[in-house]
LOTOR-408303 format. One record per residue (C-alpha): residue in one letter; y, x, z. Coordinates in steps of 0.5 Angstrom, whole numbers, plus 500, padded with zeros to 3 digits. Each point is the difference from the previous one (the first is absolute). Example, Ala and Ser with C-alpha at 12.3 -4.5 7.8 and 13.67 -1.06 7.14 Angstrom:
BEGIN
@rest: a&py: 491&px: 525&pz: 516
@rest: s&py: 507&px: 502&pz: 498
END
This chain:
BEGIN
@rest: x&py: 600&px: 603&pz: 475
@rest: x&py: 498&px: 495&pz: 494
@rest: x&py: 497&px: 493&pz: 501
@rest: x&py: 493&px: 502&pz: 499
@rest: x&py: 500&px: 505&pz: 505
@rest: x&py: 502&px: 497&pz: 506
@rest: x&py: 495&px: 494&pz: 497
@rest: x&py: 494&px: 505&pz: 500
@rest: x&py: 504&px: 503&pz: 507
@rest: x&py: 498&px: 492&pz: 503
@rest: x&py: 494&px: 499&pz: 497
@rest: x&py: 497&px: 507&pz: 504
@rest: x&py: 504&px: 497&pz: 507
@rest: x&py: 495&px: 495&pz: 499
@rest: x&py: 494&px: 502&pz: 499
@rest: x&py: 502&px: 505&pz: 505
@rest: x&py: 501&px: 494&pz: 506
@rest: x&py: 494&px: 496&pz: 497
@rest: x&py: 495&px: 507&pz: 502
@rest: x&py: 503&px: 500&pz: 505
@rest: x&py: 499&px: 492&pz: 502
@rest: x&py: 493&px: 502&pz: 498
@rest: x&py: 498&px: 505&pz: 505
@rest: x&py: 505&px: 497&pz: 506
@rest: x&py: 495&px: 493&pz: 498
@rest: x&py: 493&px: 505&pz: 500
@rest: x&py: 501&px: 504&pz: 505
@rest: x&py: 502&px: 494&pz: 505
@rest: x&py: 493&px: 497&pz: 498
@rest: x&py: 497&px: 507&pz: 501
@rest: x&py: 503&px: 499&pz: 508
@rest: x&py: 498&px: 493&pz: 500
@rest: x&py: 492&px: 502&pz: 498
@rest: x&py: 500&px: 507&pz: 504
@rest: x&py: 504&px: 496&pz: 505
@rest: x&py: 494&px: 495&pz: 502
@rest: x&py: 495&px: 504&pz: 499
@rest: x&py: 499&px: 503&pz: 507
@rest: x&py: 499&px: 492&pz: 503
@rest: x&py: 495&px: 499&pz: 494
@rest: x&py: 494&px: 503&pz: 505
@rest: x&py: 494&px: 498&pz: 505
@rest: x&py: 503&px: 500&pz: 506
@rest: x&py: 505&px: 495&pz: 499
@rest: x&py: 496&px: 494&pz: 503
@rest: x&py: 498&px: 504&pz: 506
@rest: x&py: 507&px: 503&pz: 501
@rest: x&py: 504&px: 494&pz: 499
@rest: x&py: 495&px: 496&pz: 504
@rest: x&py: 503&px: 501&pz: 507
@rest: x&py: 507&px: 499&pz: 498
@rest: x&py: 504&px: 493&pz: 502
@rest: x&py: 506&px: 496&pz: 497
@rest: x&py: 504&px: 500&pz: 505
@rest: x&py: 503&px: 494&pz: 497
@rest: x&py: 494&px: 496&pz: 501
@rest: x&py: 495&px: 503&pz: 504
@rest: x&py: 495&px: 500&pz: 495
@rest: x&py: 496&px: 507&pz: 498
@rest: x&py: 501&px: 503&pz: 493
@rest: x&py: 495&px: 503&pz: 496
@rest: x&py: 505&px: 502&pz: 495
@rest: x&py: 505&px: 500&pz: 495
@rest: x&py: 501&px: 498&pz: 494
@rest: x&py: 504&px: 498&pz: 493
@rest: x&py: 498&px: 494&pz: 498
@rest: x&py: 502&px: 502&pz: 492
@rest: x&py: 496&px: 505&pz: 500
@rest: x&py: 492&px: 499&pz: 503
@rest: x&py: 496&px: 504&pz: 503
@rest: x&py: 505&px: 506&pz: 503
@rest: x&py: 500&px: 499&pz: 508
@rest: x&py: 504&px: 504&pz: 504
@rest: x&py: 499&px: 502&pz: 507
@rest: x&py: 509&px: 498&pz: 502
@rest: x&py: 505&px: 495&pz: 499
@rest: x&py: 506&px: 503&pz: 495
@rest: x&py: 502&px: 499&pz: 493
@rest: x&py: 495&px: 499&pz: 494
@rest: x&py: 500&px: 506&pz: 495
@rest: x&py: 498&px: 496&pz: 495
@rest: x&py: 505&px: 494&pz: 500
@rest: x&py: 507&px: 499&pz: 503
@rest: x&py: 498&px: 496&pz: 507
@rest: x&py: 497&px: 502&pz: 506
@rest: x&py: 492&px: 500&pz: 501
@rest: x&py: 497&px: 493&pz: 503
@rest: x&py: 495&px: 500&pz: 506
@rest: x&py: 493&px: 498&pz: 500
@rest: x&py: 497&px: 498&pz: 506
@rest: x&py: 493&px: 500&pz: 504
@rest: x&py: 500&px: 492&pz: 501
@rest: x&py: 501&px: 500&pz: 492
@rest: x&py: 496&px: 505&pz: 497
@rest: x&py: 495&px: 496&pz: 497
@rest: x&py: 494&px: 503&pz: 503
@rest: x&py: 496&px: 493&pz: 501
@rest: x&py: 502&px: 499&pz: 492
@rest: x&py: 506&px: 495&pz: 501
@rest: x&py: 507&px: 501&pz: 499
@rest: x&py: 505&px: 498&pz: 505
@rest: x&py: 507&px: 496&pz: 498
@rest: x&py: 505&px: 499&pz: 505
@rest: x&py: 501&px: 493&pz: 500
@rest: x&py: 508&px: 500&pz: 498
@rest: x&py: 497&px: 504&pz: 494
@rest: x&py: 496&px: 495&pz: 498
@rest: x&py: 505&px: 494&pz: 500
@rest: x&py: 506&px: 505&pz: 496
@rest: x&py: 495&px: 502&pz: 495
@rest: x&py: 497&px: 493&pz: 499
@rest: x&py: 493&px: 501&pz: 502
@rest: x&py: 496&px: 495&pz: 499
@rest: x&py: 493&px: 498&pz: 501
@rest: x&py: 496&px: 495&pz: 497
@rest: x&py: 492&px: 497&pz: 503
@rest: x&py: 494&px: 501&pz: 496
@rest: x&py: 497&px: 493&pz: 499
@rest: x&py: 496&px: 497&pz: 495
@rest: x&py: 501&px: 496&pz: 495
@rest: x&py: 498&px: 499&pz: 492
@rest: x&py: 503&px: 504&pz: 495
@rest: x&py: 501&px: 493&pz: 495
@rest: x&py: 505&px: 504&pz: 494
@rest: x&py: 502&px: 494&pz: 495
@rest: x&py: 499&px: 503&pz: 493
@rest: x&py: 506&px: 498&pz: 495
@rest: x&py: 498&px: 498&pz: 492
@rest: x&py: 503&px: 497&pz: 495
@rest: x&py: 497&px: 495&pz: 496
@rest: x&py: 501&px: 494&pz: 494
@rest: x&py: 498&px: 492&pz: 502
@rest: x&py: 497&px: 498&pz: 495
@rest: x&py: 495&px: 492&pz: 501
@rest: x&py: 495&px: 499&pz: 504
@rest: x&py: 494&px: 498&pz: 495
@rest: x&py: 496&px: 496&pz: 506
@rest: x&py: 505&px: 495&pz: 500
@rest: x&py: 500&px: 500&pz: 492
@rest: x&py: 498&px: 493&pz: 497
@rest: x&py: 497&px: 498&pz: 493
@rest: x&py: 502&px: 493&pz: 497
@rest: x&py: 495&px: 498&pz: 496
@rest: x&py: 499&px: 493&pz: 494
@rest: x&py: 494&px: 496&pz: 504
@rest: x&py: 498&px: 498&pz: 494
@rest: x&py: 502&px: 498&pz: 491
@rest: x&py: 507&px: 498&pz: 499
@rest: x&py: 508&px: 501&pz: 497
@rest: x&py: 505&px: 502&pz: 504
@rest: x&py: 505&px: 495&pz: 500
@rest: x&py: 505&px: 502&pz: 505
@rest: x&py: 502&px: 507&pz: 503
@rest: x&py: 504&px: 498&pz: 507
@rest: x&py: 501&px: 508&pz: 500
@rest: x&py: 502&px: 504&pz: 494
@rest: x&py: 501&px: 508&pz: 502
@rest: x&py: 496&px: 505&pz: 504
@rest: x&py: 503&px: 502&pz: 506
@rest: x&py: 502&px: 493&pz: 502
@rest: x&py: 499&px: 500&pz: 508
@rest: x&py: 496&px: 493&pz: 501
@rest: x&py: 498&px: 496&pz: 506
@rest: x&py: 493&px: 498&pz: 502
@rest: x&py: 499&px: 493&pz: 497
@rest: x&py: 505&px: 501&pz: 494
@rest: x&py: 499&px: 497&pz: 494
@rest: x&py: 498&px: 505&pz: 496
@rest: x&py: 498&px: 496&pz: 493
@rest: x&py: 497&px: 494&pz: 497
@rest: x&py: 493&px: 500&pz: 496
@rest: x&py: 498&px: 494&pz: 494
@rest: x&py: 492&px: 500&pz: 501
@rest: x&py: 496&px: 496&pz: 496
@rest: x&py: 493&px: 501&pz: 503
@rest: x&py: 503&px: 496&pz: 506
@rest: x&py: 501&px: 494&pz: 496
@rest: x&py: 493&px: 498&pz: 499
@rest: x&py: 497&px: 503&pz: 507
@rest: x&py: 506&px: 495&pz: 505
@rest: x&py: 499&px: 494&pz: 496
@rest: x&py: 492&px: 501&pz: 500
@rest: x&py: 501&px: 501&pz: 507
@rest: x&py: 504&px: 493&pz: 501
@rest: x&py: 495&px: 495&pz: 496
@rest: x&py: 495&px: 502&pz: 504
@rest: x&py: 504&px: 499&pz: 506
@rest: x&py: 500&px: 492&pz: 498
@rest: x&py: 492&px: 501&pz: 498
@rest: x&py: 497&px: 503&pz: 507
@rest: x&py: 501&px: 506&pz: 504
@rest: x&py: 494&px: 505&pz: 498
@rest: x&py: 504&px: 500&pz: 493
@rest: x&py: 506&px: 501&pz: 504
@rest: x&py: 496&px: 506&pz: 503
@rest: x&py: 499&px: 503&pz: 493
@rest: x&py: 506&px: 499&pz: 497
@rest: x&py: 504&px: 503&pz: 506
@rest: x&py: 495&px: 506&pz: 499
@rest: x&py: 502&px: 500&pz: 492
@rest: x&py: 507&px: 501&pz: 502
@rest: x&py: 499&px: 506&pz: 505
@rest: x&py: 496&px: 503&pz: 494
@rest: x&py: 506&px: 499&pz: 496
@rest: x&py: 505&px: 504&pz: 505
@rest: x&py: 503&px: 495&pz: 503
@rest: x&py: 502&px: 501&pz: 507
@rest: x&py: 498&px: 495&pz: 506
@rest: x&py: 507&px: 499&pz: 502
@rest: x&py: 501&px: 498&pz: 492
@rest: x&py: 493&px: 496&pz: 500
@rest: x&py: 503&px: 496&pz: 507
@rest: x&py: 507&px: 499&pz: 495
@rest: x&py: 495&px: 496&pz: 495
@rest: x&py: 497&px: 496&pz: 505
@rest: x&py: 506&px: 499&pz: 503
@rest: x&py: 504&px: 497&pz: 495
@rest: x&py: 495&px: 498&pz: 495
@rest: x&py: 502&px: 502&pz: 494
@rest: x&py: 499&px: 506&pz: 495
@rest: x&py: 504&px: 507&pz: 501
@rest: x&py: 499&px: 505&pz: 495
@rest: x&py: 505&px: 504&pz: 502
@rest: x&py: 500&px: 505&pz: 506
@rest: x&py: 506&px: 505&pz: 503
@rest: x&py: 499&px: 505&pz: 502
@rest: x&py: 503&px: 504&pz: 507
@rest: x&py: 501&px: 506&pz: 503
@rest: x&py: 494&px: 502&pz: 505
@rest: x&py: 505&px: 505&pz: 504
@rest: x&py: 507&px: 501&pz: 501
@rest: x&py: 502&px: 507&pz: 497
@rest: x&py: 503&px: 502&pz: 491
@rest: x&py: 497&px: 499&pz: 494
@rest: x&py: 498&px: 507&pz: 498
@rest: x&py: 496&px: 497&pz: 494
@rest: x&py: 501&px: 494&pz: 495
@rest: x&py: 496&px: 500&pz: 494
@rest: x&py: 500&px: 493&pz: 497
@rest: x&py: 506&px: 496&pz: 497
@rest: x&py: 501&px: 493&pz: 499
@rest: x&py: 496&px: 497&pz: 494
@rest: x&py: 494&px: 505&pz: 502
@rest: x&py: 493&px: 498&pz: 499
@rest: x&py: 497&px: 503&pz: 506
@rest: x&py: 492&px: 501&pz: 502
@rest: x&py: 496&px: 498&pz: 505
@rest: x&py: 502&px: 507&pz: 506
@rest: x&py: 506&px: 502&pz: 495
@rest: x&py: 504&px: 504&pz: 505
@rest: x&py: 507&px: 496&pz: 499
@rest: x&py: 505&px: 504&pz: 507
@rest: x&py: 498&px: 505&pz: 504
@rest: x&py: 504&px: 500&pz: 507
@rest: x&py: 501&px: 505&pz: 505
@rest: x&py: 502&px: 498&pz: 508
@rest: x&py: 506&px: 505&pz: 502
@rest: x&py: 497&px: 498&pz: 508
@rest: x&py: 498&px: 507&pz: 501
@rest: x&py: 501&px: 506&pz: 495
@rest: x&py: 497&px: 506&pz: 498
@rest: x&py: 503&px: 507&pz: 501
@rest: x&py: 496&px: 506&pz: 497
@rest: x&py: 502&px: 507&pz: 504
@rest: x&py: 500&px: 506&pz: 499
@rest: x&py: 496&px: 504&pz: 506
@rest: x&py: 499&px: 508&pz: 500
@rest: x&py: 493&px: 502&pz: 499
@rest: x&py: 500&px: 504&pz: 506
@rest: x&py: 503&px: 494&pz: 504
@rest: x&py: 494&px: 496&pz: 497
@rest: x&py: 496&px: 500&pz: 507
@rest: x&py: 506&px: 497&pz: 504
@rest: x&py: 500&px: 493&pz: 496
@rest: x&py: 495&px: 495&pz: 500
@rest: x&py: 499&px: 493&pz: 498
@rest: x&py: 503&px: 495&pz: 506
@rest: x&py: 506&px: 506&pz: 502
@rest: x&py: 506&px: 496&pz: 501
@rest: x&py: 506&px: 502&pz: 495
@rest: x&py: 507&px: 499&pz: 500
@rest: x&py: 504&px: 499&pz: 494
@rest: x&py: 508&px: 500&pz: 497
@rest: x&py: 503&px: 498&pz: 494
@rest: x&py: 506&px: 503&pz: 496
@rest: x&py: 501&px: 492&pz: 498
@rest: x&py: 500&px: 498&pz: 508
@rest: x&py: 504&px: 505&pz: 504
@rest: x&py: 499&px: 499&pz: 507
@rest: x&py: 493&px: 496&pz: 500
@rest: x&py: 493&px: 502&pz: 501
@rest: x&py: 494&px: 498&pz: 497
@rest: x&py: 494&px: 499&pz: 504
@rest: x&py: 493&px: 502&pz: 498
@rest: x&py: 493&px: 503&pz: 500
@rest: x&py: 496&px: 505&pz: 495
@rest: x&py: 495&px: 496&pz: 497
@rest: x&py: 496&px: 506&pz: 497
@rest: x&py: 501&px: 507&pz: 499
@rest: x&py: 497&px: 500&pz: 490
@rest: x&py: 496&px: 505&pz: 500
@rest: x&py: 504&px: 504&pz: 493
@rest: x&py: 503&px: 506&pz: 502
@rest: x&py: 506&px: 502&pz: 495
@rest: x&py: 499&px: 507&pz: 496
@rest: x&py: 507&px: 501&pz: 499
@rest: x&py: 503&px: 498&pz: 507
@rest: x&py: 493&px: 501&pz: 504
@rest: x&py: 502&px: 494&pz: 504
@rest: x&py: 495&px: 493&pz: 502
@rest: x&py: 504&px: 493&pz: 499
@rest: x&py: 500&px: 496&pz: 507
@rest: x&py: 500&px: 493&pz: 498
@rest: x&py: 505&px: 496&pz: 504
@rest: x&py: 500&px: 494&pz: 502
@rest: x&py: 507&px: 497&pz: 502
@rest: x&py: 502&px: 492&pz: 502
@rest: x&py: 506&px: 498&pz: 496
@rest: x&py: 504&px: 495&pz: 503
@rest: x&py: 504&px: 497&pz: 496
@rest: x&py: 497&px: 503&pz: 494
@rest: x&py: 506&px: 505&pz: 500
@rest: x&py: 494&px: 506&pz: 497
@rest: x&py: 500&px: 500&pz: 493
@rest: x&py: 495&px: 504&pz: 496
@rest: x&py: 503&px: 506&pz: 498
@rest: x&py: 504&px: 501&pz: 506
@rest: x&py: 499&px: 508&pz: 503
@rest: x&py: 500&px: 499&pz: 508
@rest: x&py: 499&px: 505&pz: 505
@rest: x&py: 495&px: 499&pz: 505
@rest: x&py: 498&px: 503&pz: 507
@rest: x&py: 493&px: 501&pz: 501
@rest: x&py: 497&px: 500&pz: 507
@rest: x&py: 493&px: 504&pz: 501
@rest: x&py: 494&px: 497&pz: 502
@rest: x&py: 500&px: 501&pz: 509
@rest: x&py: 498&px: 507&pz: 502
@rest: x&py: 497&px: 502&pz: 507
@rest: x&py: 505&px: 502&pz: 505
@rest: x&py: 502&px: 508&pz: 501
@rest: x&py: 505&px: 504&pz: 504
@rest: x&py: 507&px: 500&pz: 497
@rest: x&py: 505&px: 504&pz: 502
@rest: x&py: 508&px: 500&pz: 496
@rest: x&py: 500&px: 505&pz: 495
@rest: x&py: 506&px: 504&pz: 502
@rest: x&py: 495&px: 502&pz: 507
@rest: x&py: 496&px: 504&pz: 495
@rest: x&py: 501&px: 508&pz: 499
@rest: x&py: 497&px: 503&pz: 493
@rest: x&py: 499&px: 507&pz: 501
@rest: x&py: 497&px: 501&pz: 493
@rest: x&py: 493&px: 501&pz: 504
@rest: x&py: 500&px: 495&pz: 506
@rest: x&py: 504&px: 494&pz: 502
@rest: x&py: 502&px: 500&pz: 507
@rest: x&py: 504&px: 495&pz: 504
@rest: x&py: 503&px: 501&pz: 506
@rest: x&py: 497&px: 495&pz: 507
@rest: x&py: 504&px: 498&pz: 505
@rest: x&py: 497&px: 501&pz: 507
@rest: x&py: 503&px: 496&pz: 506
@rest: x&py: 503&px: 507&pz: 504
@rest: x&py: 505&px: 500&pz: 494
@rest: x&py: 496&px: 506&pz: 496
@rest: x&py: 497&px: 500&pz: 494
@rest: x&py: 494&px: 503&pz: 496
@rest: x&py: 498&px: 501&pz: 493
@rest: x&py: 494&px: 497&pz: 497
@rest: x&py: 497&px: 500&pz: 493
@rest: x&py: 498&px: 495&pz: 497
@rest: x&py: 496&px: 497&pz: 494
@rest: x&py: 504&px: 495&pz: 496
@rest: x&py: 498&px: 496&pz: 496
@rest: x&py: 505&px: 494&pz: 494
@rest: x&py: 507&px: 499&pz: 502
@rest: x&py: 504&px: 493&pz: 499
@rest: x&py: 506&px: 497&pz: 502
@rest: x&py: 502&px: 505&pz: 504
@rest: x&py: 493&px: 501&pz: 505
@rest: x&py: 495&px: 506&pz: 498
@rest: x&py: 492&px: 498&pz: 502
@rest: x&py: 498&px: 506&pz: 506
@rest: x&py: 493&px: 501&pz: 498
@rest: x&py: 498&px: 505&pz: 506
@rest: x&py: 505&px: 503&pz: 505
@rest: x&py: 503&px: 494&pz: 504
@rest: x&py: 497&px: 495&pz: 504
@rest: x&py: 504&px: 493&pz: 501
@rest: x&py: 505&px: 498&pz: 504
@rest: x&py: 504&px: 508&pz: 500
@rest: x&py: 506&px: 501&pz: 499
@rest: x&py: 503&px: 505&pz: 494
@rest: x&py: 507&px: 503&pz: 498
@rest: x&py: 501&px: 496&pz: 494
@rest: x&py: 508&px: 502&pz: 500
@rest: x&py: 503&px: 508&pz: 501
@rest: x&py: 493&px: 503&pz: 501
@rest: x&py: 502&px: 505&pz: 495
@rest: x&py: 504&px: 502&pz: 507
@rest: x&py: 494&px: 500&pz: 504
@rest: x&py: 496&px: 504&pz: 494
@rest: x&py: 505&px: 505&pz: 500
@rest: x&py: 500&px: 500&pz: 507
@rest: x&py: 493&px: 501&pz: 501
@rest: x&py: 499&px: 506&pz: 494
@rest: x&py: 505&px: 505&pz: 505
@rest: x&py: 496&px: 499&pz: 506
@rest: x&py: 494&px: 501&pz: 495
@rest: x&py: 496&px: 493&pz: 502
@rest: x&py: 499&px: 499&pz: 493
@rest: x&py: 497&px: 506&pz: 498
@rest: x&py: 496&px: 500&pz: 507
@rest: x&py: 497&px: 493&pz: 498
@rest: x&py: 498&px: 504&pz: 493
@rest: x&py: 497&px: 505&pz: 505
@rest: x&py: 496&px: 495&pz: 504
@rest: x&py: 497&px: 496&pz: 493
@rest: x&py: 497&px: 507&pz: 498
@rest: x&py: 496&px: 501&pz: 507
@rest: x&py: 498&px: 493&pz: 499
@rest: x&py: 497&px: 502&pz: 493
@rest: x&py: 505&px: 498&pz: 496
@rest: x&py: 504&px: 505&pz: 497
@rest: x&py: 507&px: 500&pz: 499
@rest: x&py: 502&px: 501&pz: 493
@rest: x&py: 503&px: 507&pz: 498
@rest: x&py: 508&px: 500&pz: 498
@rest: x&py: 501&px: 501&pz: 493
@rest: x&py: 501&px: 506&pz: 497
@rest: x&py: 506&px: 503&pz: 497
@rest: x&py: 502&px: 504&pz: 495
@rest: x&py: 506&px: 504&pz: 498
@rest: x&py: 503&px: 507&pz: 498
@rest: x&py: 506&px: 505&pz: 503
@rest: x&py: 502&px: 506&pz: 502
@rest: x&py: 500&px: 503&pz: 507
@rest: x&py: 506&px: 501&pz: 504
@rest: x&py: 498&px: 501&pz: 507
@rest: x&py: 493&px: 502&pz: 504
@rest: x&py: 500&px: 499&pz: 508
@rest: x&py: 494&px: 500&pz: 504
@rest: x&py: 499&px: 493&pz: 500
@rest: x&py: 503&px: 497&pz: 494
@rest: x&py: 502&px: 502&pz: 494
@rest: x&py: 507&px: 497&pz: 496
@rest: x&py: 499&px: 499&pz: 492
@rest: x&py: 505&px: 498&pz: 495
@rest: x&py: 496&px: 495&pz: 496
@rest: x&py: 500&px: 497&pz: 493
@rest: x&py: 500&px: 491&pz: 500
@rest: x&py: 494&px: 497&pz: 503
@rest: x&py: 499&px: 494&pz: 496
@rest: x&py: 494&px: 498&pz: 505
@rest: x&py: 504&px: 500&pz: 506
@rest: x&py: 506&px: 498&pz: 496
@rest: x&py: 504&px: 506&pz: 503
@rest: x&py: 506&px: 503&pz: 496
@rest: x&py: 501&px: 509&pz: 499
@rest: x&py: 501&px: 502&pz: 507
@rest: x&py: 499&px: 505&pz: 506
@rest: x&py: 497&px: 498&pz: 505
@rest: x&py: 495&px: 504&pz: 505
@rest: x&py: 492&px: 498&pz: 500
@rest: x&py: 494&px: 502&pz: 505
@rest: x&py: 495&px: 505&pz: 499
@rest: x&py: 494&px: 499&pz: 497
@rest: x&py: 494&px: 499&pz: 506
@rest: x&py: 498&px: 508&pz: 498
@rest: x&py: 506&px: 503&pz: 500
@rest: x&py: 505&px: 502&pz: 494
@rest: x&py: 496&px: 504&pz: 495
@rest: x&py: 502&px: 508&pz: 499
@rest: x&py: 503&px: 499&pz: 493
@rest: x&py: 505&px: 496&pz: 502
@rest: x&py: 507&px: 503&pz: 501
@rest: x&py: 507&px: 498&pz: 500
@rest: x&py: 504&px: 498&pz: 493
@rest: x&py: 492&px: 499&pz: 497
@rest: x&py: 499&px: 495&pz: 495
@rest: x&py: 494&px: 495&pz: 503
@rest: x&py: 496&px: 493&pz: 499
@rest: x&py: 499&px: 497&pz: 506
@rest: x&py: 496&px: 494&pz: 502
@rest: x&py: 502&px: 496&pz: 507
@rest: x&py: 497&px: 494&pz: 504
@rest: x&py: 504&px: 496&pz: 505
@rest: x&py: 497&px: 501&pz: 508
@rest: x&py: 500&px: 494&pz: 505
@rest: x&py: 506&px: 503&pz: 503
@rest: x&py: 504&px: 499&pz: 493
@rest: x&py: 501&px: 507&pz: 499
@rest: x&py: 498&px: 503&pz: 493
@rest: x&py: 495&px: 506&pz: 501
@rest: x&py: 498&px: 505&pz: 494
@rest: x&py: 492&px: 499&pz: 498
@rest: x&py: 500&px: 506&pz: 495
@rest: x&py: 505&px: 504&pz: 497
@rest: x&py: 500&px: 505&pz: 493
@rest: x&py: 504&px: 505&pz: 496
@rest: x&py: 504&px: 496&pz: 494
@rest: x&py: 496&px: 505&pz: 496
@rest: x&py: 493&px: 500&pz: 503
@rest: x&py: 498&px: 493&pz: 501
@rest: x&py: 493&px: 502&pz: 500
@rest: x&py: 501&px: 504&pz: 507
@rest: x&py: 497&px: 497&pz: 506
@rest: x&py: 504&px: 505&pz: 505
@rest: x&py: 494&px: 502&pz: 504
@rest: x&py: 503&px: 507&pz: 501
@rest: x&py: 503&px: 499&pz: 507
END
């Protein structure tokens, strides 16, 4: 025998055995399906309902496989869905008041926590960013108070940092000259020439404490040093030694560094929760490790086109003067106080994508769903606008246990039963859509071989559906080509809402 026909020979071994898997793999889920359907009826409930654990006494309603919901049976035995035995559901347990029962034990291995409803104020701190620039309020202008020459500069260059008090030049004025010599004949002649003169003096720009000089030593100053009014840097210097200045010539401009400005960006949607007065926490790159401590001065009304932020203008204390314009630093906003409101942690609350429902802890050690309003998040904690009451006590850890708990016992559903008979009607499942091929029909269910479903996020599979409400319509038979839509029911089965042939899409199927 060649090569190439034993290798055609093993290639058709294979595919032999691989069909034969298939059907062995169909009809066991064909078993499991016909299998359980018997215990799928009414009667369940009432049969089971007079049958008792003889192991604990308590009385049974049904059985169940927990990974399958929705499917009762009326006796104990092994699933025929998965591989293990089918779990008891007890009367005690069965969720009629709308609360699940946990075993204590259960609780504690599954680390089920709760947590008290309380109230409190949902404060969220909103991070910026921002560059610190000089605060103009502590700008000051030194100017010439009158004609003269600069004949010294005690400080030559821009950005020197000066004390209050320095000497920052000398000035030559000539106009003086006359006005303190006036002022001291006529203090030798009598006082209301003394008088005049002093007033002469005050009109030539000179200060009191200059004219008390004068009076002092008795003799004429025509030179006057000017110091600096403020503790900070030179920002600008616009004179040079040998200079002729006028009367209010700007000779320096200082600015203090006892406090800075910071200009941060705030997002135009976070405008409302800054104010003017917000306290504000700031870090530089430059000092790691330190916090500077401030306030909003004002919130400038210029919103930018580009970014579509506002500038909250800071105002930072600056020890030490370690801030210097130019820095970027990154502060901490704190909101203005907000009325107190009930906050729960984050993790209690379950998102159904129609409601929000969280699990309340009562003191028998059952628990009960509720749907609530939830209103901002921050640091972990939800505000509850409606649903829960302060001082209750929800399952913030493991309530996915207790939902999945409750959904087999049907409290969920029952409590969106019980929203429809107050008036609010429970929204309907979403509807899917889908296409396959019919491979069997039974009186209560029928089993497709359908094609990926993207809104379920289902893969090419087999699998048995519910009939629709009205029953299967005529034209449909077995190995036809359908589309389909289903719709999850509260149990968690899916159940057929309408079903066509492939090549009649406009079909409604009346014809029974």
């Amino acid at each position: 025998m060649t090569k190439k026909k034993k290798l055609i020979l093993a290639l058709s071994a294979a595919g032999i055995l691989t069909a034969a898997g298939g059907g062995l793999f169909w009809a066991g889920v064909q078993h499991g399906l016909h299998a359980a359907k018997p215990a799928i009826t009414g009667s369940v409930a009432a049969t089971s309902g007079d049958k008792v654990d003889p192991a604990t006494g308590r009385k049974v309603l049904y059985w169940h496989d927990p990974m399958v919901p929705g499917h009762k049976f009326d006796k104990p035995g092994k699933s025929p869905f998965m591989d293990m035995q089918l779990v008891p559901v007890y009367a005690d347990e069965a969720g009629d008041d709308g609360k699940v029962a946990i075993s204590p034990r259960v609780q504690q291995n599954l680390g089920i926590r709760t947590a008290e409803v309380k109230e409190g104020s949902l404060a969220t701190a909103l991070e910026s960013v921002g560059s610190v620039a000089w605060n103009e309020r502590d700008l000051f202008l030194v100017q010439a108070r009158a004609n003269g020459y600069v004949e010294r500069l005690h400080v030559r260059a821009s950005l020197d940092r000066v004390r209050k008090g320095q000497a920052l030049a000398d000035i030559y004025v000539p106009d003086w000259v006359a006005a303190q010599e006036d002022y001291l004949a006529a203090r030798r002649m009598s006082a209301d020439l003394a008088d005049a003169a002093r007033q002469r003096m005050r009109l030539a720009g000179m200060t009191e404490e200059q004219i008390r000089q004068i009076e002092k030593s008795g003799k004429v100053h025509p030179r006057v040093t000017i110091r600096s009014p403020v503790s900070g840097v030179v920002v600008e210097l616009t004179v040079r030694e040998g200079m002729t200045v006028m009367s209010g010539a700007s000779l320096y401009r200082i600015n203090g560094l006892s406090t800075v400005w910071v200009n941060a960006e705030i997002p135009e949607a976070a405008a409302a929760q800054v104010r003017p007065g917000s306290a504000v926490e700031a870090r530089a790159a430059a000092w790691p490790g330190m916090t500077f401590q401030g306030k909003v001065g004002a919130i400038l009304p210029e919103i930018d086109p580009a970014t579509r932020t506002l500038k909250a203008r800071i105002e930072l204390a600056n020890p030490q003067d370690r801030l210097v314009p130019g820095m970027f630093a990154t502060v901490s906003l704190t909101p203005a106080a907000r009325k107190a409101v009930l906050l729960v942690p984050s993790e209690a609350v379950i998102q159904t994508g129609t409601r929000s429902v969280v699990f309340v802890a009562s003191e028998d050690g059952k628990f009960a769903p509720v749907e609530v309003e939830t209103g901002s998040e921050a640091n972990g904690q939800t505000e509850i606008r409606s649903g829960l009451s302060s001082g209750q006590k929800v399952v913030a850890s493991g309530q996915f246990l207790v939902d999945s708990e409750a959904s087999l016992k049907g409290v969920i559903a029952r409590m969106g039963d019980a929203g429809a008979v107050d008036g609010a009607k429970p929204a309907a499942a979403p509807t899917h859509h889908g296409g396959g091929r019919v491979e069997t029909i039974d009186p209560d269910s029928i089993t497709l071989s359908h094609e990926a479903m993207p809104t379920l996020q289902w893969g090419p599979m087999t699998m048995p559906f519910k009939l629709p409400p009205d029953g299967l319509p005529r034209n449909i038979a077995v190995g036809d080509e359908v589309t389909f839509e289903i719709r999850q029911t509260p149990e968690g089965d899916f159940q057929i809402t309408s079903i066509t042939p492939a090549n009649k899409q406009n079909g409604s199927g009346d014809g029974k």
